[in-house]
PyMOL commands that place a pseudoatom at each C-alpha (Angstrom):
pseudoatom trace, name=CA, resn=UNK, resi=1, chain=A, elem=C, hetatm=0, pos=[13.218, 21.730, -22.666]
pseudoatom trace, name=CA, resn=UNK, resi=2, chain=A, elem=C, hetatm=0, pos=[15.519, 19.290, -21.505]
pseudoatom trace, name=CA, resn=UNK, resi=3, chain=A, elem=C, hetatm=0, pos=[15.902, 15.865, -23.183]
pseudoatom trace, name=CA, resn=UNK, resi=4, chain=A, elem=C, hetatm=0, pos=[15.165, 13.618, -20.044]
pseudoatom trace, name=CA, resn=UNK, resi=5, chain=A, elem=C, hetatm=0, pos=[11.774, 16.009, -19.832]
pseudoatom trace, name=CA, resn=UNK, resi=6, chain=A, elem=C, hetatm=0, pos=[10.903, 15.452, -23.778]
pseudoatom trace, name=CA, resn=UNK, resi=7, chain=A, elem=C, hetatm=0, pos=[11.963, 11.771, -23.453]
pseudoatom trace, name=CA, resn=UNK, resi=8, chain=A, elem=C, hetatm=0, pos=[8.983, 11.885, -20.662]
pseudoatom trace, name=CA, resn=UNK, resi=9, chain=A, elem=C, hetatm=0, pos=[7.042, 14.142, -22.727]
pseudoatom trace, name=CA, resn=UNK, resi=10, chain=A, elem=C, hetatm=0, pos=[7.044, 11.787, -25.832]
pseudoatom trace, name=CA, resn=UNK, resi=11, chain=A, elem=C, hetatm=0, pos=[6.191, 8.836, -23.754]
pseudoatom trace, name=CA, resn=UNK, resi=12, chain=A, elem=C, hetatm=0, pos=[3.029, 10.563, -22.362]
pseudoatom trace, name=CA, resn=UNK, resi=13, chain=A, elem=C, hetatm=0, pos=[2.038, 11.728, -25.812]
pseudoatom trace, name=CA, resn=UNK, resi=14, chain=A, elem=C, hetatm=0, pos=[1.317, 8.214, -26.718]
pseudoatom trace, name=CA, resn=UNK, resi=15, chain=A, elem=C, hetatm=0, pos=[-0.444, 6.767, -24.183]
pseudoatom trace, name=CA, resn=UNK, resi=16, chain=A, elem=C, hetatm=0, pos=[-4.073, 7.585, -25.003]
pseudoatom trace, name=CA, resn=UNK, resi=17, chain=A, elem=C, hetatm=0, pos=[-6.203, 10.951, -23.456]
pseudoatom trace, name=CA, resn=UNK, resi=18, chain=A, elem=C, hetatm=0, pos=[-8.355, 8.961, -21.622]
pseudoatom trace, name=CA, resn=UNK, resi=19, chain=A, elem=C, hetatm=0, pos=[-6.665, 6.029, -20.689]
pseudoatom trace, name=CA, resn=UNK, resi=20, chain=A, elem=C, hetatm=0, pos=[-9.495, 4.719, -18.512]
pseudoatom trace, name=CA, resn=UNK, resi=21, chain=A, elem=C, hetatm=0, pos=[-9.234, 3.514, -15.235]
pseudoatom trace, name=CA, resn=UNK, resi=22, chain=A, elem=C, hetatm=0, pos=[-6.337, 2.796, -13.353]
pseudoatom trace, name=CA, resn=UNK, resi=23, chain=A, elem=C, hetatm=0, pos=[-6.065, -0.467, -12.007]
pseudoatom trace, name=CA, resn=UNK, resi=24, chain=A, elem=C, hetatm=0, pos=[-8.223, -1.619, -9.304]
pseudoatom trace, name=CA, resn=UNK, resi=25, chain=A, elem=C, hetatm=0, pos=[-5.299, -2.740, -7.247]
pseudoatom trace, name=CA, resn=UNK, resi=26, chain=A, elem=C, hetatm=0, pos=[-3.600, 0.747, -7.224]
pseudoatom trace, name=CA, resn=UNK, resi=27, chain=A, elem=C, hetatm=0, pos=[-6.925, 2.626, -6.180]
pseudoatom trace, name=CA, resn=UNK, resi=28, chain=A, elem=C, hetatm=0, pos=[-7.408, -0.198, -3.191]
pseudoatom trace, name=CA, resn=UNK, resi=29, chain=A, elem=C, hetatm=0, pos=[-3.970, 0.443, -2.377]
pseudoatom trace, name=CA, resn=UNK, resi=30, chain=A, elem=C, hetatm=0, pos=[-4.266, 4.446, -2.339]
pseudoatom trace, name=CA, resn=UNK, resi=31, chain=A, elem=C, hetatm=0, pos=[-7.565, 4.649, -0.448]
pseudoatom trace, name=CA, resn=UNK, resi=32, chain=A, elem=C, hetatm=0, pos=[-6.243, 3.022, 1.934]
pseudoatom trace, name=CA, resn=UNK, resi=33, chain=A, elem=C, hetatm=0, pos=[-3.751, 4.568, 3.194]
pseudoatom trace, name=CA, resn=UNK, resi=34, chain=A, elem=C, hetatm=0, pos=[-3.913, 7.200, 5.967]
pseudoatom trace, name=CA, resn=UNK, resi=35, chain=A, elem=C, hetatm=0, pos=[-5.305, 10.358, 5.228]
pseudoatom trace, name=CA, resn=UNK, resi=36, chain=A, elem=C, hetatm=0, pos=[-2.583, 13.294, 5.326]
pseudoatom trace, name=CA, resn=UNK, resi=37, chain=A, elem=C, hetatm=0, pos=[-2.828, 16.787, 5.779]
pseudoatom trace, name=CA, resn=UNK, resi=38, chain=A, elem=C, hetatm=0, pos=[-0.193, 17.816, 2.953]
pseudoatom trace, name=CA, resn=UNK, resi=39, chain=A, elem=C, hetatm=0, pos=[0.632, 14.824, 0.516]
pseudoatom trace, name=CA, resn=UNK, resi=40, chain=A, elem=C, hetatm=0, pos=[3.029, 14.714, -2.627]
pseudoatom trace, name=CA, resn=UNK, resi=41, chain=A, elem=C, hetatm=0, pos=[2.219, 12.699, -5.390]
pseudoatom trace, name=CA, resn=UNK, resi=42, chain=A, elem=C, hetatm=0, pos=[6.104, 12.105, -6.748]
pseudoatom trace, name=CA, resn=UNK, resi=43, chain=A, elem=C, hetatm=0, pos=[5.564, 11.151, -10.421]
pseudoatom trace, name=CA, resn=UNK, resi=44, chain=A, elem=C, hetatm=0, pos=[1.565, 12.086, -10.714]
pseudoatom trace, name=CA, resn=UNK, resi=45, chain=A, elem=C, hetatm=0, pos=[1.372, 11.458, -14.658]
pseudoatom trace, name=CA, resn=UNK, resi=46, chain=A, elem=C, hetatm=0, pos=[-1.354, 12.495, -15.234]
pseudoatom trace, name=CA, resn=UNK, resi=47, chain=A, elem=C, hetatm=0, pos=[-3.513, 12.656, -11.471]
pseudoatom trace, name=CA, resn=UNK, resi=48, chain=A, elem=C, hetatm=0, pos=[-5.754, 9.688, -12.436]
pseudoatom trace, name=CA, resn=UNK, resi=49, chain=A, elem=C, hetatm=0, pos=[-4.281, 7.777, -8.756]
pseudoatom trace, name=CA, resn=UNK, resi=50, chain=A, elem=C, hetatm=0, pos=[-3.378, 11.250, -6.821]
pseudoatom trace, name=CA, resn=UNK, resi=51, chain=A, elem=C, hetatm=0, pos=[-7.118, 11.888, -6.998]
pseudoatom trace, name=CA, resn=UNK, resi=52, chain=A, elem=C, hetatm=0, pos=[-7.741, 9.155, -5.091]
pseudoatom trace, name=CA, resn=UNK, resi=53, chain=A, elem=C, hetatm=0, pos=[-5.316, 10.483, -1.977]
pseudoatom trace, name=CA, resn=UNK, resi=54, chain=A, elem=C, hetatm=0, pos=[-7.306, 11.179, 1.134]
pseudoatom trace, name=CA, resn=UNK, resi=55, chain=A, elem=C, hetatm=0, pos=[-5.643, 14.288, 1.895]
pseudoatom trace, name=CA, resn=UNK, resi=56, chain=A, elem=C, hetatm=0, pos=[-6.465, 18.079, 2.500]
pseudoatom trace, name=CA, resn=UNK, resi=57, chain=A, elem=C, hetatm=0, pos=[-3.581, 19.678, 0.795]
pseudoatom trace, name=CA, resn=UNK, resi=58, chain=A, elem=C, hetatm=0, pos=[-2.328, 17.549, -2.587]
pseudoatom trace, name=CA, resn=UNK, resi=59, chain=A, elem=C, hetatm=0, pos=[0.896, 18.496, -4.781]
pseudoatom trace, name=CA, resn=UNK, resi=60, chain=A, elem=C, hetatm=0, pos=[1.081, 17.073, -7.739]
pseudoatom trace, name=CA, resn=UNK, resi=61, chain=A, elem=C, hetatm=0, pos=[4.624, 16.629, -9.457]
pseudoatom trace, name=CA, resn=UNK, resi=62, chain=A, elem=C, hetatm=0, pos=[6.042, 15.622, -12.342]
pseudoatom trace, name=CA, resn=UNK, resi=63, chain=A, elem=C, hetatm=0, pos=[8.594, 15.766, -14.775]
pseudoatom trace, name=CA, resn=UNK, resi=64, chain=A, elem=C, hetatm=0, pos=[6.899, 15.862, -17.841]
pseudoatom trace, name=CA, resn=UNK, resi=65, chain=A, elem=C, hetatm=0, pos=[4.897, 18.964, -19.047]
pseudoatom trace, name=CA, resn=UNK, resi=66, chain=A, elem=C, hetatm=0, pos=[2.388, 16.681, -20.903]
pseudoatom trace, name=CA, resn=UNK, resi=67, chain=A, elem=C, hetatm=0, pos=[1.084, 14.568, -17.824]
pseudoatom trace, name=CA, resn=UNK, resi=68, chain=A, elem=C, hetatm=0, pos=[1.120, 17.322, -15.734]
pseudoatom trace, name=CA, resn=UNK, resi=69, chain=A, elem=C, hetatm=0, pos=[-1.508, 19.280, -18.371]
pseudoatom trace, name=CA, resn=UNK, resi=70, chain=A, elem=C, hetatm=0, pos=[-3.452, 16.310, -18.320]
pseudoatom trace, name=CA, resn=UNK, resi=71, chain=A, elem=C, hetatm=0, pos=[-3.482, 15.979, -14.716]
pseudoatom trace, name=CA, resn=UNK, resi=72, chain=A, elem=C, hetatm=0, pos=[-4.725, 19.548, -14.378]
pseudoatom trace, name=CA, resn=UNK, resi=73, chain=A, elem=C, hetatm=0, pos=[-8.346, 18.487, -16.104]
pseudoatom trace, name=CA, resn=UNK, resi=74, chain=A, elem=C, hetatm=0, pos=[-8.074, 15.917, -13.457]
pseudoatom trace, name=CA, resn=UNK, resi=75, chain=A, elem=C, hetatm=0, pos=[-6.763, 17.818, -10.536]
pseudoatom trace, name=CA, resn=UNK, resi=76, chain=A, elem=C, hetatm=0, pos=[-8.084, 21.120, -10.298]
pseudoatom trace, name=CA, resn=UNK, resi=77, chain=A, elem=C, hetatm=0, pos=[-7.697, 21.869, -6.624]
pseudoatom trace, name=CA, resn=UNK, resi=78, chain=A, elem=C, hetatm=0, pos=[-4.378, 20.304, -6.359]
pseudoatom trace, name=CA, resn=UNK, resi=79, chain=A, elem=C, hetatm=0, pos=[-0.669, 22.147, -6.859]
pseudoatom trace, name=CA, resn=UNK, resi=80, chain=A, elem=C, hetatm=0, pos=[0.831, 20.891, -9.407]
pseudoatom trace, name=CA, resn=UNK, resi=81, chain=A, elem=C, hetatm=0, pos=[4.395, 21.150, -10.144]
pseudoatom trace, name=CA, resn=UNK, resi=82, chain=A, elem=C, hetatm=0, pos=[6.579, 20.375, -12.900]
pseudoatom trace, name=CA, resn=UNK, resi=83, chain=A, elem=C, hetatm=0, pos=[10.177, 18.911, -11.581]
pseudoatom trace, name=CA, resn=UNK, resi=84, chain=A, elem=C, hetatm=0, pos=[13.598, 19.621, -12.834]
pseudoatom trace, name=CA, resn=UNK, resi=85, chain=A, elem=C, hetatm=0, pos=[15.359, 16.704, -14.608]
pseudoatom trace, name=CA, resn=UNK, resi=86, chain=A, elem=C, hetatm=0, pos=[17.635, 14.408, -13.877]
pseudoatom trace, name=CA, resn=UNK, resi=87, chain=A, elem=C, hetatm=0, pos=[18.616, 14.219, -10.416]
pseudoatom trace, name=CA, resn=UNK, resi=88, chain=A, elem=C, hetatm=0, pos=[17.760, 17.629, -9.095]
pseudoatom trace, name=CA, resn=UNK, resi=89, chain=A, elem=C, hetatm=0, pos=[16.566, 17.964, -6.049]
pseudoatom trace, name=CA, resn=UNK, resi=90, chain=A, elem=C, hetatm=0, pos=[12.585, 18.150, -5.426]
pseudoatom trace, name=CA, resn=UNK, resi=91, chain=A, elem=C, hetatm=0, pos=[11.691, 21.680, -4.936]
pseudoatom trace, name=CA, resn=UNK, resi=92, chain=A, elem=C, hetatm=0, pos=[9.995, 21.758, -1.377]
pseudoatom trace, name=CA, resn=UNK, resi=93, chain=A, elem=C, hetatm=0, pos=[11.571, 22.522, 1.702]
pseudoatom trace, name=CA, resn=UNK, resi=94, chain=A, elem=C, hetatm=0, pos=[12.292, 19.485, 4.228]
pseudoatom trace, name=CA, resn=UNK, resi=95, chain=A, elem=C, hetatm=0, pos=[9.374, 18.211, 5.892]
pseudoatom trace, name=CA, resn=UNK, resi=96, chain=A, elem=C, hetatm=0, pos=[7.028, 19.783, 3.580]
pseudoatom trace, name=CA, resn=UNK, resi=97, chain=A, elem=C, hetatm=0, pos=[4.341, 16.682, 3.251]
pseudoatom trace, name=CA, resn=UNK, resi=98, chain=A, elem=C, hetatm=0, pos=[2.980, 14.146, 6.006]
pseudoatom trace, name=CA, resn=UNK, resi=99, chain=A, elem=C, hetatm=0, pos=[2.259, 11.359, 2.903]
pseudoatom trace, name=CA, resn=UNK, resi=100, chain=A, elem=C, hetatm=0, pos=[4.731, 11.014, -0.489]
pseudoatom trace, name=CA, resn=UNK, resi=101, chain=A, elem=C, hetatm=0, pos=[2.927, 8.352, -3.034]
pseudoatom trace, name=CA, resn=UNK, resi=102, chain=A, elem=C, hetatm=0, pos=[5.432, 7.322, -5.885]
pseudoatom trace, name=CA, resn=UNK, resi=103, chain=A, elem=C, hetatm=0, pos=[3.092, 4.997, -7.789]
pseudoatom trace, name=CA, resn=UNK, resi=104, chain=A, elem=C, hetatm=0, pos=[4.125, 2.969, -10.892]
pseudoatom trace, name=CA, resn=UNK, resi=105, chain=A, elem=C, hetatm=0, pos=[7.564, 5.732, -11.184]
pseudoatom trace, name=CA, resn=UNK, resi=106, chain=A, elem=C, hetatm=0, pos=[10.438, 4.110, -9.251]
pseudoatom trace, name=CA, resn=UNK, resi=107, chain=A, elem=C, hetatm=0, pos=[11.138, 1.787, -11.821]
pseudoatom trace, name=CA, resn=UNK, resi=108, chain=A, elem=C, hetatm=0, pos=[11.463, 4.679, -14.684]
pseudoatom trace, name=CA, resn=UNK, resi=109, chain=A, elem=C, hetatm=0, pos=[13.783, 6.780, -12.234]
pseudoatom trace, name=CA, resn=UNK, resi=110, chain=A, elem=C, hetatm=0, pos=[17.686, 6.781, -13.716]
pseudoatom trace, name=CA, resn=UNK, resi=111, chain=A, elem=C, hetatm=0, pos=[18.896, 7.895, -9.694]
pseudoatom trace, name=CA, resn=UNK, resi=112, chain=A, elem=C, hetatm=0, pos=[16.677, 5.485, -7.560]
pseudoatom trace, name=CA, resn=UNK, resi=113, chain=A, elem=C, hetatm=0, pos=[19.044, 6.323, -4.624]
pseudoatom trace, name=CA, resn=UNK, resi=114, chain=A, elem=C, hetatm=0, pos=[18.395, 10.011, -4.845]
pseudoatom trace, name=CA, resn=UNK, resi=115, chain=A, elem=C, hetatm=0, pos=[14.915, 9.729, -5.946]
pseudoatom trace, name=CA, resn=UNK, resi=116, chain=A, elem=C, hetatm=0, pos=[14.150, 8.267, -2.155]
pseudoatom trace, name=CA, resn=UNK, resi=117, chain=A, elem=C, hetatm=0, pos=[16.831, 10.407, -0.794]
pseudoatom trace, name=CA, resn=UNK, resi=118, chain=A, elem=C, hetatm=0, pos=[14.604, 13.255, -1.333]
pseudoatom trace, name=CA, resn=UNK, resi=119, chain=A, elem=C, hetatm=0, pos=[11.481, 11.868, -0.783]
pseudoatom trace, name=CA, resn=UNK, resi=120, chain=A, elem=C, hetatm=0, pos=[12.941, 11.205, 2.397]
pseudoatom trace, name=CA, resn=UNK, resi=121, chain=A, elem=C, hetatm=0, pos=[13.979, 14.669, 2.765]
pseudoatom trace, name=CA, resn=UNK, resi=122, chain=A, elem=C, hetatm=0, pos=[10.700, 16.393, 2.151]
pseudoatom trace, name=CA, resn=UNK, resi=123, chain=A, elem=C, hetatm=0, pos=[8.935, 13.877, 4.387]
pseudoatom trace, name=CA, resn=UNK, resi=124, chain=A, elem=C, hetatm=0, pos=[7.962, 14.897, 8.165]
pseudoatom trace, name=CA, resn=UNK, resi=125, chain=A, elem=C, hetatm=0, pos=[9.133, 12.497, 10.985]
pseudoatom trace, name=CA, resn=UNK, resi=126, chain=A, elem=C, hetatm=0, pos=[7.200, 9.672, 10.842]
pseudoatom trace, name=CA, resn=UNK, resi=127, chain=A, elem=C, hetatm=0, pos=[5.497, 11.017, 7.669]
pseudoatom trace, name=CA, resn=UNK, resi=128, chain=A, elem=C, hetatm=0, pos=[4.748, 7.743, 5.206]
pseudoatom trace, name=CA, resn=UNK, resi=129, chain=A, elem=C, hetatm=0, pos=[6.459, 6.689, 2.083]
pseudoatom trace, name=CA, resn=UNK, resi=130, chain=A, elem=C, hetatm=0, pos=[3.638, 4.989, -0.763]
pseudoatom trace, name=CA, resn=UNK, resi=131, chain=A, elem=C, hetatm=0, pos=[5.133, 3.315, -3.365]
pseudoatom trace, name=CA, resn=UNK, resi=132, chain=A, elem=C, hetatm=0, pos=[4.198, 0.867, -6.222]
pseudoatom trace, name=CA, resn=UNK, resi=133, chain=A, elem=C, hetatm=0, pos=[6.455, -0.792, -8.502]
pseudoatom trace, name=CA, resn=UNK, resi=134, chain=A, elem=C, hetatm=0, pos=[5.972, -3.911, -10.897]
pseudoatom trace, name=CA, resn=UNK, resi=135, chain=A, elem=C, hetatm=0, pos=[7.082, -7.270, -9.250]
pseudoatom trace, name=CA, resn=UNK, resi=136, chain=A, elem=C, hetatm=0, pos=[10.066, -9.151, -10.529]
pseudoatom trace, name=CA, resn=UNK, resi=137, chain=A, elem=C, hetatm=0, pos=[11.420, -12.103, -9.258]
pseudoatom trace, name=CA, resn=UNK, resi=138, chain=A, elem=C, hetatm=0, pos=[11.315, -16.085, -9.650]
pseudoatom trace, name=CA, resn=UNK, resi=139, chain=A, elem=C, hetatm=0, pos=[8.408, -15.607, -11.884]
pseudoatom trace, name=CA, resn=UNK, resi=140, chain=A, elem=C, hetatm=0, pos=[9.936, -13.311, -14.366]
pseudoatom trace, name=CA, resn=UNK, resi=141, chain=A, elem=C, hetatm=0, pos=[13.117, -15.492, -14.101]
pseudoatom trace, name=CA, resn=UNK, resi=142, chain=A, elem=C, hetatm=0, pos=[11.135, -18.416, -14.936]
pseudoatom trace, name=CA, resn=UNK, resi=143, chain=A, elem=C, hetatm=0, pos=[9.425, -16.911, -17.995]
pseudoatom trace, name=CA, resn=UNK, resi=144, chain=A, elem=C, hetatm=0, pos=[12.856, -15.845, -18.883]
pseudoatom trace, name=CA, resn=UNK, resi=145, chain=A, elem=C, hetatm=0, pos=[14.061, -19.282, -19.138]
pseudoatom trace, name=CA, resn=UNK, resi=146, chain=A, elem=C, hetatm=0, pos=[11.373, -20.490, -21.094]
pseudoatom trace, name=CA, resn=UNK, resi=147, chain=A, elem=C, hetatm=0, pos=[11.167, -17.686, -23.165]
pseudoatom trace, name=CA, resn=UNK, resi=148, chain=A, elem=C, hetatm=0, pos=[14.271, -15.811, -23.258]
pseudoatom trace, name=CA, resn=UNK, resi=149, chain=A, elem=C, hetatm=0, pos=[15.052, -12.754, -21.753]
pseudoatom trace, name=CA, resn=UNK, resi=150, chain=A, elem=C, hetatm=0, pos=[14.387, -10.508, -24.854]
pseudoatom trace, name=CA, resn=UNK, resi=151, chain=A, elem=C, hetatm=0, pos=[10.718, -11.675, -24.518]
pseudoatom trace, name=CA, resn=UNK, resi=152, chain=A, elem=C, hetatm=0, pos=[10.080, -11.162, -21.007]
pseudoatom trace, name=CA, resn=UNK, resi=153, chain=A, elem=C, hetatm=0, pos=[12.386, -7.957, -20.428]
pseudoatom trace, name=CA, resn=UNK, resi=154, chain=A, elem=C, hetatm=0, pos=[10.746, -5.491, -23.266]
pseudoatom trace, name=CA, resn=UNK, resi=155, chain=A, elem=C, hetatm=0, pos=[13.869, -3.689, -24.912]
pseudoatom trace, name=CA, resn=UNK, resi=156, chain=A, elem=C, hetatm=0, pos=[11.297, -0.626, -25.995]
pseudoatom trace, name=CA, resn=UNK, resi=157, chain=A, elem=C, hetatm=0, pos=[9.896, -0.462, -22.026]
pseudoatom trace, name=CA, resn=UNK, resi=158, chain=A, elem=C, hetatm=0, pos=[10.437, 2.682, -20.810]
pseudoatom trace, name=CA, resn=UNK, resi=159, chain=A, elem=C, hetatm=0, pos=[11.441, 0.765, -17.987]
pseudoatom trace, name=CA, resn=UNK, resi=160, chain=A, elem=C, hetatm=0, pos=[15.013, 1.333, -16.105]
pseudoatom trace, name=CA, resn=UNK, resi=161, chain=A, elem=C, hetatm=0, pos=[14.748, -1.094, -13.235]
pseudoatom trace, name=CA, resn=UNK, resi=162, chain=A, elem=C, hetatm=0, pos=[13.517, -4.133, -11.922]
pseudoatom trace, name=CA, resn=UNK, resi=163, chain=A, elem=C, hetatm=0, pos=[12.607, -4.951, -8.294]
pseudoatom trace, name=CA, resn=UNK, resi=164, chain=A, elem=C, hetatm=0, pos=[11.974, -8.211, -6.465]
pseudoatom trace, name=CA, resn=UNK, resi=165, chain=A, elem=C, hetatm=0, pos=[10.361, -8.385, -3.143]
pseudoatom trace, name=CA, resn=UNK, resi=166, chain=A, elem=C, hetatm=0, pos=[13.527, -8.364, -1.449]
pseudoatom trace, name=CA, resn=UNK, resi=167, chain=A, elem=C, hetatm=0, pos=[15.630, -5.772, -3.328]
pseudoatom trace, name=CA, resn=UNK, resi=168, chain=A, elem=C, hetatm=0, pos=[13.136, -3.211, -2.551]
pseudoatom trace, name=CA, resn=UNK, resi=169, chain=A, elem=C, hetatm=0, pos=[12.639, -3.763, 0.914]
pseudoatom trace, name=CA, resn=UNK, resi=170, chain=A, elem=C, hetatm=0, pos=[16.406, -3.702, 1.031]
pseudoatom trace, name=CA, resn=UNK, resi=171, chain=A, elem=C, hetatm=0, pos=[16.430, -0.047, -0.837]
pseudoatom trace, name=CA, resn=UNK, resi=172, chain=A, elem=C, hetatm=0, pos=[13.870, 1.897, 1.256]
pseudoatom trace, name=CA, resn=UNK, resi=173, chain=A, elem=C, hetatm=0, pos=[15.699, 0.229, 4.443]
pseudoatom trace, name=CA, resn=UNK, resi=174, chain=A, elem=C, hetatm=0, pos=[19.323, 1.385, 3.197]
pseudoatom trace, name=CA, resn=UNK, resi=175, chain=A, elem=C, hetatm=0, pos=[17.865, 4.952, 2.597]
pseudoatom trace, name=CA, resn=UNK, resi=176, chain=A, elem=C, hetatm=0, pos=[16.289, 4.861, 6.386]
pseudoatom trace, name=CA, resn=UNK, resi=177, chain=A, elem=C, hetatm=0, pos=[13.249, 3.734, 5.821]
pseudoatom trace, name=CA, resn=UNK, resi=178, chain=A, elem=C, hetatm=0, pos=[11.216, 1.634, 8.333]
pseudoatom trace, name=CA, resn=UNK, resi=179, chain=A, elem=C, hetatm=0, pos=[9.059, -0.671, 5.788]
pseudoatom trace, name=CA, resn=UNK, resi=180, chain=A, elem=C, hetatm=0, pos=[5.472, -1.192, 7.700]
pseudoatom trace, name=CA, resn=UNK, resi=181, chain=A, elem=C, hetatm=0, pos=[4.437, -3.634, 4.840]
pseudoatom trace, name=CA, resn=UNK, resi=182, chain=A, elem=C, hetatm=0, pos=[5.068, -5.084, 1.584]
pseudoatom trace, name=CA, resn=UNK, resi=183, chain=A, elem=C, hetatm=0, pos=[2.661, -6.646, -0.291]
pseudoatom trace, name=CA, resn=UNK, resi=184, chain=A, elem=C, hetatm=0, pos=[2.796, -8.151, -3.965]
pseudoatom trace, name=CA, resn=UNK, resi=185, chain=A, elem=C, hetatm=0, pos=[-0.730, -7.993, -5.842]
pseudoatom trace, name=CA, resn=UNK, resi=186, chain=A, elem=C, hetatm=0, pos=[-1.664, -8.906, -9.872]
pseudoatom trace, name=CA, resn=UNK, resi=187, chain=A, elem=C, hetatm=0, pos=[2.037, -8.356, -10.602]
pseudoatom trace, name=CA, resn=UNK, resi=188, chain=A, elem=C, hetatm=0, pos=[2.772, -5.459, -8.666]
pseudoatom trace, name=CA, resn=UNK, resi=189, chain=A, elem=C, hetatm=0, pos=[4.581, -4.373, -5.319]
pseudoatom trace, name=CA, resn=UNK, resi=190, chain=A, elem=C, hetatm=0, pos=[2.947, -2.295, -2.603]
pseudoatom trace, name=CA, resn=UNK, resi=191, chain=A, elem=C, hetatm=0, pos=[4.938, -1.069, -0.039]
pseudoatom trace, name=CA, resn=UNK, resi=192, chain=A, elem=C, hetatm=0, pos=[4.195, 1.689, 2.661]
pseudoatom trace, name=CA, resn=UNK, resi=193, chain=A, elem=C, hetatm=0, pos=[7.271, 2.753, 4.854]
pseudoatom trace, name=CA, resn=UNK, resi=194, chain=A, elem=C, hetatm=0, pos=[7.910, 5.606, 7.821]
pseudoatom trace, name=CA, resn=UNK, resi=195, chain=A, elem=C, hetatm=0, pos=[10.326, 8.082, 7.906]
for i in range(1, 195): cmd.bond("trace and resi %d" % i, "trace and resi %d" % (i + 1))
show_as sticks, trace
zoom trace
């Protein structure tokens, strides 16, 4: 097993079996987007917000063995698929999916640039791009200031990067992306872009 995969692995193994809900925000945000024939779920964990994907066809896909076991109680009809890490390339062929959700993931990815690179890749012309992230920005820096950065920026998060408003419309634009909208909601960033 390779360490990036147990480093994933050993995260999953503590957060709880049955974690509950996810967060009303998320499902809202997933529901409503369009409904796909062939969708990728790019960083499942473990299929608790893929299940709510309006989609005929679902893949499933993650890098750690332990989410995507869990996600197989929750997914049963849906390929699942455990990905190669760091950095390799996603193992579909180009314009495999019409929808690519990467919920709550971007901001654990080490290679954010080739993370959308190939999420771009497998995505059919004028197939969407889903993502949530957590929201940064004047906020955080403010809480920062008041409380010091050690307190606001966890040094145990498995956390790898930060996005305001503004940085990540200016990612998914710089890796050809047409951003549709971005919305911040209860601390979090929803943004749904064409290919």
């Amino acid at each position: 097993m390779a360490v990036a995969a147990q480093y994933d692995d050993d995260i999953w193994e503590a957060v709880p079996p049955e974690p509950g809900p996810p967060a009303a925000h998320l499902v809202r945000f997933v529901r409503g987007l369009k409904p796909a024939q062939d969708a990728l779920d790019l960083g499942c964990g473990d299929g608790r917000l893929t299940r709510e994907l309006g989609a005929e066809r679902v893949t499933a896909a993650d890098v750690s063995g332990v989410a995507l076991e869990r996600a197989r109680r929750t997914l049963p009809a849906a390929r699942l698929v455990q990905l190669e890490p760091p950095d390799s390339p996603l193992p579909f062929a180009d314009t495999s999916f019409d929808l690519v959700l990467c919920a709550e993931t971007l901001e654990h990815v080490r290679d954010v640039q080739g993370q959308l690179s190939e999420a771009r890749r497998v995505l059919r012309p004028g197939g969407t791009l889903a993502l949530t992230t957590p929201a940064h920005g004047r906020a955080t820096a403010a809480r920062a200031l008041v409380l010091g950065w050690d307190r606001v920026l966890d040094p145990l998060s498995p956390h790898l990067r930060f996005f305001t408003r503004r940085s990540l419309r200016r990612l998914t634009t710089t890796m050809g992306f047409e951003v549709r909208s971005l919305e911040r909601e209860r601390g979090a960033l929803l943004l749904v872009a064409t290919r």
